[in-house]
N, C-alpha and C positions, 0 to 999 in steps of 0.2 A: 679372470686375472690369475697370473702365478702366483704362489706363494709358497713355491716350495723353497726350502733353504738353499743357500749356492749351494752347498758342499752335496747335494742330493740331485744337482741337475745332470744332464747327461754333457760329455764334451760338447764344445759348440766350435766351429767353424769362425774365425775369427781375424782380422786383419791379413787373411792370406795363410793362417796354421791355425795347427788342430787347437785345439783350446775348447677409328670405329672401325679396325677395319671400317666395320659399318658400324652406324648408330644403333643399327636393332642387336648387332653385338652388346654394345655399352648396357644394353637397356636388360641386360639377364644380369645384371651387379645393383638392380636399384629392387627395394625393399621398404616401400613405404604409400603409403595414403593420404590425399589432399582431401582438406572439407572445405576450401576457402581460399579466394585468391591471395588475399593474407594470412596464409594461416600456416600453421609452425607444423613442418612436417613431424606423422607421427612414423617411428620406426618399427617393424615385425621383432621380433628376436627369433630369429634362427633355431629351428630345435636343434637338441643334441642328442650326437649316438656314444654312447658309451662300449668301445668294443670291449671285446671280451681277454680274456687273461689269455687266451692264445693268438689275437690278433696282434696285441699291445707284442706279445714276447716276437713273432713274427717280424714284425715290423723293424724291433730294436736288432733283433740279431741280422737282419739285411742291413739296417743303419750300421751297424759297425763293421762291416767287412768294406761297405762304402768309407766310412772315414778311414779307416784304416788305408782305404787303395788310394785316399785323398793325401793323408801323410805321408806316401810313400812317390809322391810325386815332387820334383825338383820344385823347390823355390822360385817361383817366377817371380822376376821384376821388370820391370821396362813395358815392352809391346808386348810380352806372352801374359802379364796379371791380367789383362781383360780373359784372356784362351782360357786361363786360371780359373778366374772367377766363373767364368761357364761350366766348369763343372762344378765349384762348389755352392752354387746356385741350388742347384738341386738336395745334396746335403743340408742346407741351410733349412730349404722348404720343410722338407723328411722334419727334421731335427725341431723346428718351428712348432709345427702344426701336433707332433708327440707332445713337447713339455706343454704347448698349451691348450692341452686336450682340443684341438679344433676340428674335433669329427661333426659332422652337421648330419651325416646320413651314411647307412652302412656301405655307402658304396666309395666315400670317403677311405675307407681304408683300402680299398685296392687301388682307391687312384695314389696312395700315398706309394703303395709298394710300387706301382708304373713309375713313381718318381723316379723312385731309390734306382731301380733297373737301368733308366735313363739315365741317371748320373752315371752309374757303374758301366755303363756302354763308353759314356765318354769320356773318364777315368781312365779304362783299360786303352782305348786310341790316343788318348793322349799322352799316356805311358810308352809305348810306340812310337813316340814324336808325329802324332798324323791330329789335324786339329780339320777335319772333312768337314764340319756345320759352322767353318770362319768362312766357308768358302761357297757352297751351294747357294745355289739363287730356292727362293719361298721362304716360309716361315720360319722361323728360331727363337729357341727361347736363349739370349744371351745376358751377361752378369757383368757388373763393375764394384768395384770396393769404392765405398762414400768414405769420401772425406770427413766430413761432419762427424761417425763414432767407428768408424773403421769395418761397420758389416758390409757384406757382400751383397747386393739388391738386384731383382732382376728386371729386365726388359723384355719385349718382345719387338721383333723383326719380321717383315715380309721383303726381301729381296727381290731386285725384279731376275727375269729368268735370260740368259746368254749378255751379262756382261762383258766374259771374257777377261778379266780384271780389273775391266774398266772402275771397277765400285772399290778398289780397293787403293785405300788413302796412301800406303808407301810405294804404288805402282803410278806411273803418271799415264793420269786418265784420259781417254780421248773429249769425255764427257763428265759434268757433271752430274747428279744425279738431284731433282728434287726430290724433298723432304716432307711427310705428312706427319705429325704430330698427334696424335690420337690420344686424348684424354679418356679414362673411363665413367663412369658411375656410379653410384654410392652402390657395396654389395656389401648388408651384412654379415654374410659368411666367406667374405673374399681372404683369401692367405693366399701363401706363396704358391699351394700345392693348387688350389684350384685355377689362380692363374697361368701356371705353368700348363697343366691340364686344357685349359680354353685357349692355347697359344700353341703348343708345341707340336710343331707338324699339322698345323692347322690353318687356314684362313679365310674369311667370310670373304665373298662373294665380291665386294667392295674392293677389298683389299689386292684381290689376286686383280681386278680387273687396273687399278692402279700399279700395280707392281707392274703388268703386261704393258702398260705405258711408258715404264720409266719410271716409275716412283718409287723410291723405297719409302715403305709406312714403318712408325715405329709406336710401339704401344707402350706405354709409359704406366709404369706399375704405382708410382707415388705414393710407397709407406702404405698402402691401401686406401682409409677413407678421412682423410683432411682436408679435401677441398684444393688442394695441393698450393697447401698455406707451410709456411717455417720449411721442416724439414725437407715438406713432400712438394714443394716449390725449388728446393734444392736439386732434388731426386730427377726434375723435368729436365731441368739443364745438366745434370751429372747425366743422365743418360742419352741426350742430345752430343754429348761433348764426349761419347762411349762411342755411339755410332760415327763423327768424324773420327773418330782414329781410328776408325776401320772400313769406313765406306769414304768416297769421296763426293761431298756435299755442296750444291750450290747456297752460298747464301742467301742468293736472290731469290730464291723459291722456295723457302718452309714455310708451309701453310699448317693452322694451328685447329683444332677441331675437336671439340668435346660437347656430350651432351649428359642431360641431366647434373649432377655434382663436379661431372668435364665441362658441363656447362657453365656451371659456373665458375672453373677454373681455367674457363677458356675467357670468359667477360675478365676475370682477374687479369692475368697473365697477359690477354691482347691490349687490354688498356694502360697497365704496368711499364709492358716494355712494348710500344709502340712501333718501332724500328727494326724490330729482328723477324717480320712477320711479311708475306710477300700476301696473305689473305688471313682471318681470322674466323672463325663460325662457333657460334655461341648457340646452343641447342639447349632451350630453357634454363635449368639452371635458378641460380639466385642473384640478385645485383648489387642489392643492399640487404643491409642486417637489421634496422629496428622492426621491420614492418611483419619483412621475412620471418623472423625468428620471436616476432610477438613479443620485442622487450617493451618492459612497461620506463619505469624510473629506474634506471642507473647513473650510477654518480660521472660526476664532468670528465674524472679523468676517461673515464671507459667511456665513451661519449667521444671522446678528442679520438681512443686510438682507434674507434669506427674509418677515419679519415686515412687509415693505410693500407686498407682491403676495400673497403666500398667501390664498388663500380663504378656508381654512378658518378658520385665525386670525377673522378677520371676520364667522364663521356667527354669530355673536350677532345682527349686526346683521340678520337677516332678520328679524326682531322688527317691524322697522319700514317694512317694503315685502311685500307677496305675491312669491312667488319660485315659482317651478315647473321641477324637472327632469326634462331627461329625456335616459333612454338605450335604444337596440339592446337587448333578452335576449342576445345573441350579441357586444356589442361592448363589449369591454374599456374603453372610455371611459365607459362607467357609472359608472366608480369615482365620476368627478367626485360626481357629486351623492348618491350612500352615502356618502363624507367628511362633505359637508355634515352632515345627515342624521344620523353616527356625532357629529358636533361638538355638532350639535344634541342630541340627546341624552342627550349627558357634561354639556347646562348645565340639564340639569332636564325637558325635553320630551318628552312622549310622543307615540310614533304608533299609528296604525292603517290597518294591510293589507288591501285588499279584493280579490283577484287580482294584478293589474298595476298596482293605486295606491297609494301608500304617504299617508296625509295627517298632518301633526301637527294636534295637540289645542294648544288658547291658540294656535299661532300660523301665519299663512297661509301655508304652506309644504308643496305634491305634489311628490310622486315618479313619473312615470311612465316605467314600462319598456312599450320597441316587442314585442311578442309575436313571436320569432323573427327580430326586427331586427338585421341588424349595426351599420355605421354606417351609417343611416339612421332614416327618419322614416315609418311605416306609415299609412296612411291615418286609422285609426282615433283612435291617438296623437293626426295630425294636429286630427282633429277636439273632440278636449281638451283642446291646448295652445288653441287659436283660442278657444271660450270660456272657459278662464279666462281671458286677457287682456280679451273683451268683454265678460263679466261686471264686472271691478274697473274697465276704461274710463268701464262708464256710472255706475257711482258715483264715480268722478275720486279721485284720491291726496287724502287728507287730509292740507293742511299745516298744519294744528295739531290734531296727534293727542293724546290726552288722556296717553299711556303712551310715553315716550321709551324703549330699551334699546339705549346705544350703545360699541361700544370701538373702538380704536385703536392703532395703533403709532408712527404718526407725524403731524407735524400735516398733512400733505401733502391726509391725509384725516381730516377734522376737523369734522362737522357733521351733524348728523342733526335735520330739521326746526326747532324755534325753538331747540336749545342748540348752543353752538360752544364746540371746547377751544380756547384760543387759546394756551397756553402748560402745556408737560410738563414734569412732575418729572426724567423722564429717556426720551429716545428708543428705540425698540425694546423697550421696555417695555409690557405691554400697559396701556392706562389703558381705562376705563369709568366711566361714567355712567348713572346709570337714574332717571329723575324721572317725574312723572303731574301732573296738573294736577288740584286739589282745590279745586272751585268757585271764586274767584277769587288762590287759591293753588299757586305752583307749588312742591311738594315735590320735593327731589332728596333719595333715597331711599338712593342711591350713589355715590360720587365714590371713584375710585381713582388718582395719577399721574399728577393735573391740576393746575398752577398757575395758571392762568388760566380761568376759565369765563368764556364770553358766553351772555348770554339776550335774546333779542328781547322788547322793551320792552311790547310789546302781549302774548304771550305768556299773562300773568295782572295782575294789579293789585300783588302781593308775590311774592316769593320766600323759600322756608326750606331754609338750608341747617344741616343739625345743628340747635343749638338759637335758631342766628340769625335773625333774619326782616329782610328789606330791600322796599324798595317798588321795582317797575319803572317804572309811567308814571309820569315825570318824574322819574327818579332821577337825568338829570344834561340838564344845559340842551341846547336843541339838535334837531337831526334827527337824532344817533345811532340806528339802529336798533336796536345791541343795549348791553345794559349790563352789566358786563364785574366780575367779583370776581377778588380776588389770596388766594390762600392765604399763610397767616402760621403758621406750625405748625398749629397745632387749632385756630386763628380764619380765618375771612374779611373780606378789605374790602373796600368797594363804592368802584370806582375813581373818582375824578374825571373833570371833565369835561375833561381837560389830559391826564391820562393814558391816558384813553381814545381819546382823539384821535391821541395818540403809536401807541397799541397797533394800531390802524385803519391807520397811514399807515407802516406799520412803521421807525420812524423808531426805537425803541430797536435797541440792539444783539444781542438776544439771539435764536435761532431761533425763525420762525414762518412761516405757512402759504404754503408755497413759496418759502422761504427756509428752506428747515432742512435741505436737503442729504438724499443723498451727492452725489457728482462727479457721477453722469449725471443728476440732477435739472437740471442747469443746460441741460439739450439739451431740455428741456418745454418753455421758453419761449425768447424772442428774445436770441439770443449774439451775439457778434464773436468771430472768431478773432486773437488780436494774432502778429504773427511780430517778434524781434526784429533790429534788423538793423547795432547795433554791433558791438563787440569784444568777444565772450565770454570770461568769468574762463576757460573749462576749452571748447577747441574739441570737444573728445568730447562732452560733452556737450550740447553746441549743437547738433551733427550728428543726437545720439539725439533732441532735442527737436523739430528740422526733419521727420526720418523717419516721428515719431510724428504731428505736425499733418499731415503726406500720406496718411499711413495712413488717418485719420481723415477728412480730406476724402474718400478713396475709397470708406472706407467706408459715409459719409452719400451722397456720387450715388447709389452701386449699390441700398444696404436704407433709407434713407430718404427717399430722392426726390425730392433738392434737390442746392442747391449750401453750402458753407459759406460763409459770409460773413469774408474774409479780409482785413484789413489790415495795413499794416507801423507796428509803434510809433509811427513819426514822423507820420502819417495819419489817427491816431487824435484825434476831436475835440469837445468840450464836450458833443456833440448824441449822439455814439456813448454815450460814459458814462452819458447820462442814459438812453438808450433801450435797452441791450442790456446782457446779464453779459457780463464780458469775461473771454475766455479766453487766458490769456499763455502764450504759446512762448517759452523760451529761460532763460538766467540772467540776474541784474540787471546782468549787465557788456555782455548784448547787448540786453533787453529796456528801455527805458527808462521804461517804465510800471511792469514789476515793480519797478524799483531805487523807483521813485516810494511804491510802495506795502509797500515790503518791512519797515519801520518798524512797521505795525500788520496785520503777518501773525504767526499763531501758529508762528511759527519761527523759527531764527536760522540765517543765511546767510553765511558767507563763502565768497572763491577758496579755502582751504583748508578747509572742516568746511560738515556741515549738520547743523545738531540741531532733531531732530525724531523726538520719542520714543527716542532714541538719538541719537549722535552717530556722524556717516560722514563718509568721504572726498570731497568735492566733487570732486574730478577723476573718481571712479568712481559717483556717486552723484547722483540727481537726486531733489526731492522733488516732491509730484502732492497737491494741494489742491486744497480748496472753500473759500469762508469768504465772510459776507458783505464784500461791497466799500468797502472804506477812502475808495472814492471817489463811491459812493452808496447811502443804504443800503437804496434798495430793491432792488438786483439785486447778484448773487454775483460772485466774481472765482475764477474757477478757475484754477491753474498747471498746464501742463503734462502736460495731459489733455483727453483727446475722452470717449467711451464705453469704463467699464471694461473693456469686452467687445467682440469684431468679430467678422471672417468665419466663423469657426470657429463661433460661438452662433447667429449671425443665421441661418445654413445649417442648424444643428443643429435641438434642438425650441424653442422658443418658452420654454419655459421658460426654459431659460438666461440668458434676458435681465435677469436680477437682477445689481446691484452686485457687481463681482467684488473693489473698494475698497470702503471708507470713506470719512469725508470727508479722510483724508490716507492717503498709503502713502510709502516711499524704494525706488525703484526702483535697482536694479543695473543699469548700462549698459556696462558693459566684462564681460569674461568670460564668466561667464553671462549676458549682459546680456538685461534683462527679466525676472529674478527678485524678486518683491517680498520686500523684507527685513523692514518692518512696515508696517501699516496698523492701521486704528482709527475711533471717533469722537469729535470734541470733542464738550464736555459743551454744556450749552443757553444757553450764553456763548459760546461757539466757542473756546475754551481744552481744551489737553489735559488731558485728564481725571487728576486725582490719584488715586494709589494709596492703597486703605485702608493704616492703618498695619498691620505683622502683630502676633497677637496670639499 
């Protein structure tokens, strides 16, 4: 972890200024040991090389003729900040891997100077006006500024070879180009430098033979090692949505692929977002968390937010994507996809075993075990997983499938081709929907723990829900694309065109699609950290709040690969509100934003008591929210919290990275301090939830 003081770091690269191929690729980033098909991976730690007082000076004095040749380059905005960020990609890496001493091995240090060279090659061409690595077909390491904290993150690229321009999104293409998606692997010594290094002008065997098809593959970095949960779920689709703005992309053909920790972020992510996938392949990995991660008793609420990462929970939805797993004969990460598979099963599905392939009947979903594999990928496998991906590519993802079967737990993930939930009866709850399109009718068959349905208006000509029937094209004025019903007990209405507009621009107050919380939702997309800097009602407590916003800035440099965006109350300004959740440090006697907004937060706050789900002591007592923000209501306003969870999980398995809150808790800061006293969720109003009456 860093711990050196700001005022002692070096510039850093910042909002744009200074300031599987193959599987057996993925599989040189995993760093761990199984005893047990249940059993909680244990992880190596990585040695360390401590270079010496002239490698350190080396290194720093190339870094700074590289920033310096980075400052000295025009502000890009528009279509050049991607050109942009590919070069300061590599300063970032350089600049990363120095402050947080991340030498593994003395050869670490010259891969770092190959960085810096690198940057400063494309630095000086880009000084030139010549951006020659936007354009060449194979490998590249290229860069985007995340929305989320403003750093620079990188990607990698295999371009296929004689486009001709054809790949390039502002040129109109003769063709599209499919999409392979390549998740990595857990590597405990993975940084910017090493993945640049295992990318750059480089590509396994896989990949070139894919590119030589027509593929562009893209390797997706994900903040390193989260399982590519919160931020590093963001990272997928920020770098997915880097390469259409600069290749030209068929929809119908991104095929999604990861193994080990990709594997599991592949079982996430294909069962998540069901729809945007024309194949899926899930390569071991993990599928759920208690078994996986050997937890014993935890409390209900942590418990509930298992239901928004869990796999399994989500097998239904392989109904509506081809899915393919696979594991080793020999390697306990098989489980992964026998979960599925046991899920699949419990909901009506049959399969059939032919050796080493398991297929379901009704719905697109193999099983492939590696014959005497551990964790790895045998040849043969290899050549299984590769066609059914090109098999389902050349027929392209059907987005308007005749047969919808979709469930959820929360709206986070809420949409499966033309139907979106837009509003739940109740979170963590499972809701489902199952509809089929009957000639210019679409019949929903199922509705379970949905208050709001949307259906895309072109979809059918009507809709029948129960014994209702509504008309879609033209059911309310406008370019809406979808048109949206309110459950009423055992009736529906078809919203208007005022209310539907409200429901689109999340302009009511009630939870919806990424705006429904918990606390670490608010770290997916773009935050402010506020610090306060009056006169706190209770100094203890100010202090435990200071501690906790540093923890948490260390903990985002080190596991998520930025900086936090930090200002002080007073600094905070009309432009910040509009554009980022804010996150408040402190009490309303130090924070003047919280005192601002304390009026329409579900709590009540004085220097003496906080009531919130109980009533505690304000001098020993702090509470830790989410809740939409009083002061816009499209972004959150969290109190006094970062990530429920830090070094200890980020270090441990991947799993871990579920809500260890709700969207509120009262934390204990004196004594034990750090012990949570409650936690929970507001209901789908952001009000705490009423107790049934007892009976």
């Amino acid at each position: 972890m860093d711990d050196l003081p700001q005022s002692r770091k070096p510039g850093v690269l910042m909002n744009g200024r200074i300031l599987r191929g193959s599987i057996l690729l993925s599989l040189t980033l995993i760093g761990f040991t199984m005893s047990s098909a249940r059993a909680q991976p244990t992880f190596k730690k990585p040695p360390r090389y401590e270079p010496t007082a002239e490698e350190k000076g080396e290194i720093e004095a190339r870094l700074a003729v590289l920033t310096q040749a980075i400052a000295e380059l025009p502000q890009a905005e528009g279509a050049q900040r991607d050109a942009f960020a590919d070069v300061a990609i590599y300063q970032k890496a350089a600049e990363w891997t120095l402050r947080l001493n991340e030498f593994f091995a003395k050869k670490d240090v010259a891969a770092t100077l190959k960085v810096i060279d690198r940057g400063l090659e494309r630095a000086h061409q880009a000084a030139n006006g010549q951006q020659p690595w936007t354009k060449a077909p194979g490998p590249a390491i290229r860069g985007y500024f995340s929305k989320v904290d403003g750093s620079v993150q990188p990607y990698a690229v295999i371009v296929p070879p004689d486009l001709e321009g054809e790949a390039n999104a502002t040129a109109a293409p003769k063709r599209r180009l499919r999409l392979d998606v390549v998740l990595h692997g857990r590597g405990e010594s993975l940084t910017e430098v090493n993945f640049i290094q295992g990318h750059d002008g480089k590509a396994a065997p896989a990949d070139t033979e894919a590119a030589a098809g027509g593929t562009l593959v893209l390797h997706v970095f994900g903040r390193t090692n989260n399982a590519y949960r919160w931020a590093g779920e963001t990272d997928v689709f920020e770098a997915i949505a880097a390469v259409k703005r600069n290749h030209s992309i068929d929809d119908r053909r991104i095929v999604l692929r990861g193994f080990s920790m990709g594997g599991a972020g592949a079982w996430h992510l294909g069962l998540h977002h069901p729809s945007l996938w024309s194949s899926v392949e899930a390569g071991a990995g993990f599928s759920e968390t208690k078994n996986y991660a050997k937890l014993k008793a935890i409390p209900e609420y942590q418990t509930e937010a298992l239901r928004i990462y869990d796999a399994v929970d989500y097998a239904a939805n392989a109904f509506n994507v081809p899915m393919v797993g696979y594991g080793g004969e020999n390697d306990p990460q098989r489980q992964a996809s026998i979960n599925i598979e046991e899920a699949l099963k419990a909901l009506g599905y049959t399969f059939k075993t032919e050796g080493l392939l398991t297929r379901g009947e009704g719905i697109d979903f193999l099983r492939v075990v590696g014959a005497k594999m551990g964790h790895q990928v045998d040849p043969v496998s290899a050549k299984i997983l590769k066609e059914f991906h090109d098999d389902h590519a050349k027929q392209g993802a059907n987005l308007n499938p005749q047969r919808i079967r979709f469930v959820t737990s929360t709206l986070k993930y809420n949409q499966a081709a033309w139907l979106s939930i837009e509003q739940l009866e109740e979170h963590y709850r499972q809701a489902s929907v199952e509809a089929e399109l009957q000639g210019n009718v679409a019949v929903v068959t199922k509705i379970e723990n949905v208050a709001v349905l949307g259906v895309e208006r072109h979809a059918a000509e009507t809709i029948r829900l129960g014994d209702q029937e509504f008309p879609l094209e033209g059911a309310v004025r406008g370019l809406l694309p979808y048109v949206y019903f309110q459950r009423d007990g055992d009736e529906w209405n078809l919203l208007d065109y005022d209310a539907s507009r409200r429901l689109q621009e999340n302009a009511e107050r009630g939870k919806r699609r990424n705006l429904q919380g918990p606390i670490d939702d608010a770290f997916s997309g773009p935050f402010l950290c506020v610090r306060g800097t009056g006169k706190p009602w209770n100094p203890h407590v100010q202090k435990w709040a200071d501690d906790r916003l540093d923890q948490f800035a260390n903990d985002w440099r080190r596991w998520m690969r930025g900086e936090v965006r930090i200002k002080n109350d007073t600094e905070v300004t009309p432009e910040d509100i509009e554009a980022y959740h804010l996150v408040l440090f402190g009490d309303p006697g130090s924070n003047s934003l919280l005192a601002r907004v304390l009026n329409d937060l579900p709590l009540r706050w004085s220097q003496t008591e906080v009531d919130l789900a109980g009533q505690f002591r304000a001098d020993s007592h702090a509470p830790v929210l989410i809740t939409l923000s009083p002061l816009n209501p499209h972004r959150y306003v969290v109190v006094n919290s970062g990530h429920t969870f830090g070094a200890k999980e980020f270090a441990g398995t991947n799993a871990l990275l579920y809500p260890h809150l709700g969207d509120y808790a009262v934390i204990q800061v004196d004594g034990e301090s750090g012990v949570t006293k409650t936690s929970g969720y507001f209901d789908e109003t952001w009000k705490l939830k009423t107790k049934a009456p007892a009976k």
